[in-house]
C-alpha positions as a LaTeX table, in Angstrom:
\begin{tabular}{lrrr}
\hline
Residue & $x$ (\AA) & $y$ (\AA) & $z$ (\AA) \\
\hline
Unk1 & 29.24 & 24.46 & 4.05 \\
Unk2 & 32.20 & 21.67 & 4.23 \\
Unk3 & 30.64 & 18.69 & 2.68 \\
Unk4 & 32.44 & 17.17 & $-0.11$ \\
Unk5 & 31.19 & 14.43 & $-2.93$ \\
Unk6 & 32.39 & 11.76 & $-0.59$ \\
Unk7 & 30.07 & 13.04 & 2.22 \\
Unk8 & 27.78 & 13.04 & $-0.49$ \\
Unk9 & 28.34 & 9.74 & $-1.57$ \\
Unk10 & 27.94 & 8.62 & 1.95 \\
Unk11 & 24.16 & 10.60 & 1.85 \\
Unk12 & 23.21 & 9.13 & $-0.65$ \\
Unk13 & 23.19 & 5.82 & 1.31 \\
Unk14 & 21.84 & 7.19 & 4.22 \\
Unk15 & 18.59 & 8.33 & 3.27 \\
Unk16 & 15.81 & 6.92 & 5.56 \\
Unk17 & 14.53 & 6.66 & 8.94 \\
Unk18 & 16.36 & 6.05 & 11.98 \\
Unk19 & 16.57 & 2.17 & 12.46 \\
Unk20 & 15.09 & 1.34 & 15.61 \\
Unk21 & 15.84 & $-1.02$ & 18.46 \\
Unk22 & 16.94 & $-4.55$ & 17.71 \\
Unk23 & 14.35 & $-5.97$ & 19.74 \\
Unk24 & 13.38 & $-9.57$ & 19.26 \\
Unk25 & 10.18 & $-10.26$ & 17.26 \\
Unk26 & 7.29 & $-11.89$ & 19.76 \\
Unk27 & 6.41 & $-13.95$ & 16.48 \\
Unk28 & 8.03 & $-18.15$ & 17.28 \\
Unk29 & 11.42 & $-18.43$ & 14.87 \\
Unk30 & 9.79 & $-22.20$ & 14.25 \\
Unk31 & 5.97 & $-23.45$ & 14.12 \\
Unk32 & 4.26 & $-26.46$ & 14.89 \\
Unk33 & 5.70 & $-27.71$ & 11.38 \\
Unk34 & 9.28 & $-27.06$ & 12.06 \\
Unk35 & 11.43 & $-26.90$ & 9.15 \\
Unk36 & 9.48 & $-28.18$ & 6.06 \\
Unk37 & 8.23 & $-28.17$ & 3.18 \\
Unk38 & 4.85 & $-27.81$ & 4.47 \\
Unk39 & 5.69 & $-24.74$ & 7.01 \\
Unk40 & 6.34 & $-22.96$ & 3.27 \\
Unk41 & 3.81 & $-20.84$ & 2.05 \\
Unk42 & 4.15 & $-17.83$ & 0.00 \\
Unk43 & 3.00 & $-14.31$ & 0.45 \\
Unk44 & 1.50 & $-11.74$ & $-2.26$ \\
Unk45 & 5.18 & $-11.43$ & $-3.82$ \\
Unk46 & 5.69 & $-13.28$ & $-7.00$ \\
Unk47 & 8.75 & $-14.78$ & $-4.87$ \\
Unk48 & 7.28 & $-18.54$ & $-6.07$ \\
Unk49 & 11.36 & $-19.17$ & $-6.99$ \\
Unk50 & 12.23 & $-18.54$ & $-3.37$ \\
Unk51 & 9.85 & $-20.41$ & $-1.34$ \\
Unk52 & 9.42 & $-23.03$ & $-3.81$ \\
Unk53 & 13.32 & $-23.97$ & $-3.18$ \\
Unk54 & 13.45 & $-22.98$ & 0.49 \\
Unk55 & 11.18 & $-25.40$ & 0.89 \\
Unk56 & 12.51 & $-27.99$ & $-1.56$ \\
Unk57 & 15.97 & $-27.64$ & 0.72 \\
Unk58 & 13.86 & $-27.81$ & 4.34 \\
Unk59 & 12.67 & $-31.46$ & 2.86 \\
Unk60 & 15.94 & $-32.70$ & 2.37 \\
Unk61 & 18.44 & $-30.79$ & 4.34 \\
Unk62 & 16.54 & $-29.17$ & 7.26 \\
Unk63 & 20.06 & $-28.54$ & 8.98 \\
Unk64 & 21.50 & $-26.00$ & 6.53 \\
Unk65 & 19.01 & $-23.90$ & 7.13 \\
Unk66 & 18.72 & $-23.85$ & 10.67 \\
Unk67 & 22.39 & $-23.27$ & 10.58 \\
Unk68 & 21.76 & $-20.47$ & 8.00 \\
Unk69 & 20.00 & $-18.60$ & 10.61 \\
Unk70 & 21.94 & $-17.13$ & 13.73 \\
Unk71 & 21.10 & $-14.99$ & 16.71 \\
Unk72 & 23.14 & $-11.67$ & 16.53 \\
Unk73 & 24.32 & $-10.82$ & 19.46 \\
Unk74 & 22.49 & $-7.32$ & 19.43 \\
Unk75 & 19.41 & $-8.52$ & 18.50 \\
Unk76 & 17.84 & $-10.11$ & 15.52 \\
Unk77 & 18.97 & $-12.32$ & 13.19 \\
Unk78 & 21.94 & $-12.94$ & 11.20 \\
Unk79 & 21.49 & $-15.01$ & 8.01 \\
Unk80 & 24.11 & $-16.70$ & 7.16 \\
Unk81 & 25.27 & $-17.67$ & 3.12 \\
Unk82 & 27.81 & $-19.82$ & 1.44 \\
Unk83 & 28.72 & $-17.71$ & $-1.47$ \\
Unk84 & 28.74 & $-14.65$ & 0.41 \\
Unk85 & 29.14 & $-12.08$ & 3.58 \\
Unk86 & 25.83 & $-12.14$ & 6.01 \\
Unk87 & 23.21 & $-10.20$ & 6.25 \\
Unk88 & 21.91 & $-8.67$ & 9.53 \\
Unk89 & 17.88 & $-9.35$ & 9.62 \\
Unk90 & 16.11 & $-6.58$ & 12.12 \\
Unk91 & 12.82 & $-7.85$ & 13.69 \\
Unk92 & 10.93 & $-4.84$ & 12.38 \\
Unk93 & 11.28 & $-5.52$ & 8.89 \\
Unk94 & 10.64 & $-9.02$ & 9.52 \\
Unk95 & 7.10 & $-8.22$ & 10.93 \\
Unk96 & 7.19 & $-5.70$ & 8.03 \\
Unk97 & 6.99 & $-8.37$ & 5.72 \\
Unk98 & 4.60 & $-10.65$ & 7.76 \\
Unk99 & 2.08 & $-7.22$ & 7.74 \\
Unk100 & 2.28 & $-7.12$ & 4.41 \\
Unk101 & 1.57 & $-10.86$ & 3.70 \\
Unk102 & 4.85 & $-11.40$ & 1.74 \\
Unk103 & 5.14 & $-14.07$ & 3.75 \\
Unk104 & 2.56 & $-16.69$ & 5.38 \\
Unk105 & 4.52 & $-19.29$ & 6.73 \\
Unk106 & 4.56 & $-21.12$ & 9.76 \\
Unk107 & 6.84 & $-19.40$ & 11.94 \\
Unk108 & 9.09 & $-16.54$ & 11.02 \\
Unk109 & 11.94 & $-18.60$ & 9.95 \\
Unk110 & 11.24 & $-18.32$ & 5.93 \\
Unk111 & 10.81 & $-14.52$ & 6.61 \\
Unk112 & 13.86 & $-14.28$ & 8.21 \\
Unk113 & 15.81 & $-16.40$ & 5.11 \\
Unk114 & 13.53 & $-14.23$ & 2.97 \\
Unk115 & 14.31 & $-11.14$ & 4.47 \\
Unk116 & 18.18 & $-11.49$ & 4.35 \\
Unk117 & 18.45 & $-13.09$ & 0.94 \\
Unk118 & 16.07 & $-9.56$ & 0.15 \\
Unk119 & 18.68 & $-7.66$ & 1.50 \\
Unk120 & 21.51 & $-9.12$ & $-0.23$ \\
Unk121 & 19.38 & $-8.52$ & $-3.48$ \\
Unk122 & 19.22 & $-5.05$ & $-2.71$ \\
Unk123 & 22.85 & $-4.83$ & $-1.69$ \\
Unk124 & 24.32 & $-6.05$ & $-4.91$ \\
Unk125 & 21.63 & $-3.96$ & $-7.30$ \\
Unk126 & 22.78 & $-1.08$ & $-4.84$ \\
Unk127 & 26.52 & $-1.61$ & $-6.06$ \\
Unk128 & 25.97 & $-1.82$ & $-9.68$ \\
Unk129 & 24.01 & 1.26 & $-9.66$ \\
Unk130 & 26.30 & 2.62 & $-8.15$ \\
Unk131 & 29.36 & 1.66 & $-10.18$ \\
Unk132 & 27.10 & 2.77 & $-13.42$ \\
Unk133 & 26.54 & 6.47 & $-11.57$ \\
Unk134 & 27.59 & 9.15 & $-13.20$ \\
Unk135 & 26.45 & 11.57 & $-10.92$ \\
Unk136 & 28.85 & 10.04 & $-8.10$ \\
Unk137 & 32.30 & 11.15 & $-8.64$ \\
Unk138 & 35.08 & 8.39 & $-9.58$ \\
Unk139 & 37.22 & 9.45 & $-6.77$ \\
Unk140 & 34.18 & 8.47 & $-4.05$ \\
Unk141 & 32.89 & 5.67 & $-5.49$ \\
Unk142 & 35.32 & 3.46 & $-3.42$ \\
Unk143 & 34.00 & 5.40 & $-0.71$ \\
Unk144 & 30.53 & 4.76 & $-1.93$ \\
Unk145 & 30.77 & 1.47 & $-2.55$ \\
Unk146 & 32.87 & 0.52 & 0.89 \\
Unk147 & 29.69 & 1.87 & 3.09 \\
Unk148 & 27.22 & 0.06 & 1.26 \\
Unk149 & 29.51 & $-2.85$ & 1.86 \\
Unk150 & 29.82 & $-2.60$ & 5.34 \\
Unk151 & 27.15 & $-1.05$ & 6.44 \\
Unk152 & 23.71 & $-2.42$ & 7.28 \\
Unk153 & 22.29 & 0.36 & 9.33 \\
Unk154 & 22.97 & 2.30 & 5.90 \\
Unk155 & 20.85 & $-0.18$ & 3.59 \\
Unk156 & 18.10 & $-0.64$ & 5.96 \\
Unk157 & 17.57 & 3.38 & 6.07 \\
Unk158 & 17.45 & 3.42 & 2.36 \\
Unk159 & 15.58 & 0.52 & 2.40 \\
Unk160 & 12.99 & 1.95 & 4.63 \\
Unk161 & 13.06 & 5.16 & 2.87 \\
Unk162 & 12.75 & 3.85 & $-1.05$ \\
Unk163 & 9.79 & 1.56 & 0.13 \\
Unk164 & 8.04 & 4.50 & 1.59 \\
Unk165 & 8.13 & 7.05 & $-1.05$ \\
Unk166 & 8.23 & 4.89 & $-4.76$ \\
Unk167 & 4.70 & 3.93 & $-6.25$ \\
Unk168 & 4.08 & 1.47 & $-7.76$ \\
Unk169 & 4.62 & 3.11 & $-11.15$ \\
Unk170 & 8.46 & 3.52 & $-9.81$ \\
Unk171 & 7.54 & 7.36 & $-9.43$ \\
Unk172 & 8.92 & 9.31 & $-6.30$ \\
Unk173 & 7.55 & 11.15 & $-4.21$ \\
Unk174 & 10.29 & 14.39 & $-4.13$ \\
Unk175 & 9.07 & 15.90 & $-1.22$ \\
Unk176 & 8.60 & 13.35 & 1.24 \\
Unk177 & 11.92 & 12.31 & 0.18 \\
Unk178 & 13.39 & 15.27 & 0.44 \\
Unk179 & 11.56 & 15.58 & 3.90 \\
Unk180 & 12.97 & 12.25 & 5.28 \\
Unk181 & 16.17 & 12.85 & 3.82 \\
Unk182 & 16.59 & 16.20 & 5.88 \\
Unk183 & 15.26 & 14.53 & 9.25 \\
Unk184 & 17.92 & 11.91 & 8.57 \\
Unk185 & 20.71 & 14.26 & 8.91 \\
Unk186 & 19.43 & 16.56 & 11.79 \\
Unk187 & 19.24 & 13.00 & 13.17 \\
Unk188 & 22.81 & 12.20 & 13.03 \\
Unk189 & 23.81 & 15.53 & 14.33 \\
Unk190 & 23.72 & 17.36 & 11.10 \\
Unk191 & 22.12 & 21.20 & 12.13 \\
Unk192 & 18.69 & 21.93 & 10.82 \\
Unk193 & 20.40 & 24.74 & 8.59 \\
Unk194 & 23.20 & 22.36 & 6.84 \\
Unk195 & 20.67 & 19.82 & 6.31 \\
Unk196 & 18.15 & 22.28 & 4.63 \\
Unk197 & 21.37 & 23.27 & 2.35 \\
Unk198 & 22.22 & 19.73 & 1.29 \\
Unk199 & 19.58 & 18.33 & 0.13 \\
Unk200 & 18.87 & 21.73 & $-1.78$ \\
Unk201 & 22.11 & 21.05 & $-3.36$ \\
Unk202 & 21.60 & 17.50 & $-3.70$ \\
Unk203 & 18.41 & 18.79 & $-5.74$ \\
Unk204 & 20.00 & 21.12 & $-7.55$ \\
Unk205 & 22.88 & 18.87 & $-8.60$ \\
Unk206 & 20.08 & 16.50 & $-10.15$ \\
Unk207 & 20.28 & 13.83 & $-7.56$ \\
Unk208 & 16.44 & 13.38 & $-6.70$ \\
Unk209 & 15.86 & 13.41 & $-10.39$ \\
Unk210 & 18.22 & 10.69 & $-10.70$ \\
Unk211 & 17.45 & 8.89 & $-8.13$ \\
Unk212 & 14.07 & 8.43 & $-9.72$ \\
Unk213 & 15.48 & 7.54 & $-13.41$ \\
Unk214 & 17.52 & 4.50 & $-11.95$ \\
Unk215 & 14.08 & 3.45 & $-10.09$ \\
Unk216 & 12.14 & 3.40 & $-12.90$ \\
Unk217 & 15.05 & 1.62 & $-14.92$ \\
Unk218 & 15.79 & $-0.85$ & $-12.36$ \\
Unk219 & 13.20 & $-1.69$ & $-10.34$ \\
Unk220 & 15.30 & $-3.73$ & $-7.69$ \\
Unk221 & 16.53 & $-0.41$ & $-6.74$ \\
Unk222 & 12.88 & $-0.03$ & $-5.17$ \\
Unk223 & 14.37 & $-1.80$ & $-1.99$ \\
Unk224 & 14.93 & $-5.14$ & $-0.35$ \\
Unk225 & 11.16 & $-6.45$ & $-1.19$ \\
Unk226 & 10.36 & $-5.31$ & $-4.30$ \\
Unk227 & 13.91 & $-6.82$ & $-5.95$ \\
Unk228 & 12.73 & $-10.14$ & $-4.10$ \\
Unk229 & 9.08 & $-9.82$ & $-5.87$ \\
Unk230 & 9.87 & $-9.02$ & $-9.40$ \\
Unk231 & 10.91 & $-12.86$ & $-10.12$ \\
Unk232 & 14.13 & $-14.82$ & $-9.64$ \\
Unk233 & 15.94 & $-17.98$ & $-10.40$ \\
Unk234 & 15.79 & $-21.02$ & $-8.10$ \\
Unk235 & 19.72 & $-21.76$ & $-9.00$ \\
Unk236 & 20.89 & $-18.48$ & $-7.03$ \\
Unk237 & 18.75 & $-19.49$ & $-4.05$ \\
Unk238 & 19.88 & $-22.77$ & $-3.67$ \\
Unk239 & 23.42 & $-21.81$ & $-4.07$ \\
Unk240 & 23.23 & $-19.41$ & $-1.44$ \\
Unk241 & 22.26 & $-21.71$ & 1.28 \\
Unk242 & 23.30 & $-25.21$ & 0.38 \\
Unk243 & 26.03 & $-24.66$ & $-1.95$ \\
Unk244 & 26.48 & $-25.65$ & $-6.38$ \\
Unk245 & 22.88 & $-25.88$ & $-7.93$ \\
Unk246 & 21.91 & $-26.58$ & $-11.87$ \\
Unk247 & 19.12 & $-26.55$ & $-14.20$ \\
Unk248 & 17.90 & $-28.28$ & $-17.04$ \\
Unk249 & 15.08 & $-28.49$ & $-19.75$ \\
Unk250 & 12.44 & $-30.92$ & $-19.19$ \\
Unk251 & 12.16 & $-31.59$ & $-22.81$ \\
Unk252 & 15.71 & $-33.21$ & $-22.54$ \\
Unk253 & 13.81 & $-36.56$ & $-21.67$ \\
Unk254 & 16.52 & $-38.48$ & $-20.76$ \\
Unk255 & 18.24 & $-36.23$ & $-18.80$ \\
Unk256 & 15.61 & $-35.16$ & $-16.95$ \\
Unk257 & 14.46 & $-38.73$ & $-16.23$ \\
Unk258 & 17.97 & $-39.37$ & $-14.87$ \\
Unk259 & 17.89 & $-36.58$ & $-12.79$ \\
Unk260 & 14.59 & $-37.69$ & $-11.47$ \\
Unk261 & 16.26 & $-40.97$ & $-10.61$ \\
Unk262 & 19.06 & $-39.25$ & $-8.85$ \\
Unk263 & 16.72 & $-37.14$ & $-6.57$ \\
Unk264 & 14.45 & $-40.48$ & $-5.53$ \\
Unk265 & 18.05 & $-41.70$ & $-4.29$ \\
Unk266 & 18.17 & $-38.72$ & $-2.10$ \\
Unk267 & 19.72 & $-35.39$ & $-0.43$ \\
Unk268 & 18.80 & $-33.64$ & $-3.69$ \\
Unk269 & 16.38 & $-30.90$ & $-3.82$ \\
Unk270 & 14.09 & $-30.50$ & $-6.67$ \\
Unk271 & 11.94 & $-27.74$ & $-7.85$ \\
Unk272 & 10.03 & $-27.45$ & $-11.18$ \\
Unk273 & 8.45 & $-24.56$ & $-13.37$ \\
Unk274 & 5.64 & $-24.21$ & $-15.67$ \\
Unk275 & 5.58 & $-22.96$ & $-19.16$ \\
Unk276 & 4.05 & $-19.52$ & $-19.38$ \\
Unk277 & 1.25 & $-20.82$ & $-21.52$ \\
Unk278 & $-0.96$ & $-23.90$ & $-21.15$ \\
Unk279 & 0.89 & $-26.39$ & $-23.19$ \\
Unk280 & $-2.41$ & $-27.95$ & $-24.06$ \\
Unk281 & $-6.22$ & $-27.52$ & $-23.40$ \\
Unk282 & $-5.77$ & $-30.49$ & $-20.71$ \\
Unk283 & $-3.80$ & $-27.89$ & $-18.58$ \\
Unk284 & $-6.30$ & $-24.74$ & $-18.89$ \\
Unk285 & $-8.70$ & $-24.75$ & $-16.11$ \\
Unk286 & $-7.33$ & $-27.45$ & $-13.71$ \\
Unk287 & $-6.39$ & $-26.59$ & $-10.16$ \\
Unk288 & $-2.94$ & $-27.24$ & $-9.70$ \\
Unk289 & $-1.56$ & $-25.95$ & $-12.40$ \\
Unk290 & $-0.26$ & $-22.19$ & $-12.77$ \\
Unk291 & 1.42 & $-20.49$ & $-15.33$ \\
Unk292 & 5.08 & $-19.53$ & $-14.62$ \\
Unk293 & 5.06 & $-20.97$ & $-11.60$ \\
Unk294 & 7.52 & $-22.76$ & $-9.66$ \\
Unk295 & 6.93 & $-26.00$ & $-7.82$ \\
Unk296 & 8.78 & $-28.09$ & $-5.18$ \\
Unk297 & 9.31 & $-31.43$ & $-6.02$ \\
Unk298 & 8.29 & $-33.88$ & $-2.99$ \\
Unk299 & 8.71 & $-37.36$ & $-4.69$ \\
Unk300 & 8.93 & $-39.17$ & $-7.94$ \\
Unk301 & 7.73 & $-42.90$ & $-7.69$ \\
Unk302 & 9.32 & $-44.82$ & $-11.00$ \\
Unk303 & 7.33 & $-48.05$ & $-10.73$ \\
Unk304 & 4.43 & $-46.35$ & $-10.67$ \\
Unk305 & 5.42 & $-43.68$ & $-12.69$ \\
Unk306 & 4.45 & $-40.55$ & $-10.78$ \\
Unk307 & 5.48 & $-37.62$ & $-9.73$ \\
Unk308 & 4.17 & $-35.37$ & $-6.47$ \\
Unk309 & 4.88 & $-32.03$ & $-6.20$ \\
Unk310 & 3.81 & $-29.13$ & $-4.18$ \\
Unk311 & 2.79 & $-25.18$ & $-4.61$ \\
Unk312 & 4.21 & $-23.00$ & $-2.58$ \\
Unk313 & 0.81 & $-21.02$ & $-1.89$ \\
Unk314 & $-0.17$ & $-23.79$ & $-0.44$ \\
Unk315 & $-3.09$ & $-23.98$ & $-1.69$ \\
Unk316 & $-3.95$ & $-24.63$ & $-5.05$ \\
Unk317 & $-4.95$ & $-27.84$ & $-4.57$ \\
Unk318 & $-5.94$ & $-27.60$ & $-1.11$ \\
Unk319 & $-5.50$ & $-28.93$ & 1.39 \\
Unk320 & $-2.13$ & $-27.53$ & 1.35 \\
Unk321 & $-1.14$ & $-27.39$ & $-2.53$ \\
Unk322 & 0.19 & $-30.99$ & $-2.55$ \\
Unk323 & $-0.68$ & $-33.01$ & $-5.88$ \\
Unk324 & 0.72 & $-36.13$ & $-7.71$ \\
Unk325 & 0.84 & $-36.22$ & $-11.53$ \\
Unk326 & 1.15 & $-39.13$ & $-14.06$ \\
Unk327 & 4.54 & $-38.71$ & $-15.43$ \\
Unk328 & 3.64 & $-37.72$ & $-18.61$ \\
Unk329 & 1.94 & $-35.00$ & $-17.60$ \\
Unk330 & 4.93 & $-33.81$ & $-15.24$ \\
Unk331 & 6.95 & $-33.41$ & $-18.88$ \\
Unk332 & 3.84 & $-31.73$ & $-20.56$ \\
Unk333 & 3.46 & $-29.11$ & $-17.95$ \\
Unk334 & 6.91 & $-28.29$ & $-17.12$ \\
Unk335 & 9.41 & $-26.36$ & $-18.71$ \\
Unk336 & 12.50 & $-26.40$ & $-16.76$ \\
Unk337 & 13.83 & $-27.38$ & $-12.92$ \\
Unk338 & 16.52 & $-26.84$ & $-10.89$ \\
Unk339 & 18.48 & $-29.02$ & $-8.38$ \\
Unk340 & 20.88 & $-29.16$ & $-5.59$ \\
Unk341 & 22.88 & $-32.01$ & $-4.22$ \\
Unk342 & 22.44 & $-30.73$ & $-0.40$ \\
Unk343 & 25.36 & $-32.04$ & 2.44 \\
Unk344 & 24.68 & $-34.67$ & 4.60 \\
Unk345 & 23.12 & $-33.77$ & 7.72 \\
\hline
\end{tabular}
């Protein structure tokens, strides 16, 4: 059989099924609400981080988005980003994540951001596992690492692959694997024998077994969603579609009060997060507040000394998670925040 490592190599980010046609989702790009905060809600991922900030950045700087999002010329989406290349966004894994409710929003535009920032997770936790391998050869991790680059038929089939055979414990299903991985290469032309060879060699060589290992180590290797779920930091969001973002401590009073006063003067998004733990029995039981949760930040009001923010679930409070705190309570209840001065529309 004349397959070499860097065929291999290429396999290994090939695994999945067949991408289909790049056929425009029926779903409206933008809702009644347009971009804004209030077209934000979150899904069942604990991706509070993401919407929180998308939405903080559709209050103030509506455009960047918008802009972040382009029609590829084969269909779909492309999703554009400051600090780095795009990502192409297919409709069915768009609707994938609307199915799933990892998304609720109004419109498909936030699963669209969602799904390409997703992507680009997956991407970069693809390339350091990768880069840590040892079971890829040296010589072919160029090779490797080049495809993965380049390619995004080649990380939506492992996408699409991973996400149907890992649990939830980060165990794999061998077979089905094994299964998919075969009808991927009579797919591209590979013949039903050399495809039944390969992946035996594949398993003999330890690659299913590693494969699994690096799951259970690194969960973001699960695929595109999953990396997205398992938590994130508002600073990396914010940089990738409006540019330089910080953080600081709410118990830094004065800086954090200055910072308020810099974000009531506008084109600065806000969010906030909660400490893990009620910071006081005034917090435990009360409907807005949830524990390691980010916020967006709406307004802050000095003369009267308030602060309204909003939850991404949109909900909790209802109507539609909006609430407005005394300001001492903002700096009792939250931990930490993160801005970004956003360009002028």
């Amino acid at each position: 059989m004349r397959k070499s490592f860097a065929g291999i190599a290429v396999l290994l980010l090939g695994i999945g099924l067949s991408v289909g046609a790049w056929a425009q989702s029926a779903a409206p790009l933008y809702g009644a609400r347009g971009i804004s905060p209030q077209a934000v809600r979150q899904g069942l991922l604990g991706s509070c981080y993401f919407h929180a900030s998308i939405a903080a950045v559709a209050q103030v700087a509506p455009g960047a988005l918008h802009r972040a999002i382009r029609t590829n010329p084969g269909g779909g989406y492309r999703v554009h980003f400051l600090d780095g290349p795009e990502e192409v966004v297919f409709p069915e894994d768009v609707e994938y994540g609307r199915t799933h409710s990892y998304d609720r929003s109004d419109g498909t535009w936030v699963a669209v951001l969602m799904r390409g920032y997703a992507q680009r997770s997956l991407r970069h936790s693809l390339v350091e596992a990768i880069q840590r391998s040892d079971f890829i050869p040296v010589f072919t991790k160029p090779m490797a690492l080049s495809l993965l680059n380049q390619s995004d038929m080649a990380l939506v089939a492992y996408d699409r692959a991973v996400r149907a055979v890992v649990q939830q414990d980060g165990s794999i299903d061998k077979a089905t694997l094994q299964a998919r991985l075969t009808s991927q290469l009579t797919g591209l032309g590979v013949s039903a024998t050399e495809a039944r060879m390969l992946v035996g060699f594949l398993d003999e060589k330890g690659f299913f077994a590693a494969l699994a290992r690096s799951v259970q180590e690194d969960g973001e290797v699960f695929g595109a969603y999953k990396s997205l779920g398992q938590g994130g930091i508002p600073v990396r969001v914010m940089e990738a579609f409006v540019g330089k973002a910080n953080a600081g401590m709410v118990n830094d009073r004065a800086l954090t009060m200055n910072d308020l006063r810099r974000f009531r003067a506008g084109r600065m998004a806000l969010v906030a997060g909660t400490w893990g733990t009620p910071p006081s029995r005034q917090m435990t039981g009360v409907d807005w507040w949830v524990p390691a949760h980010c916020y967006t930040i709406l307004s802050y009001d000095e003369a009267a000394q308030t602060v309204t923010l909003r939850n991404p679930w949109g909900a909790r409070p209802e109507p539609d998670g909006v609430f407005t705190l005394p300001l001492a309570i903002f700096l009792q209840a939250y931990e930490s925040y993160t801005y970004a001065q956003t360009p002028v529309q």
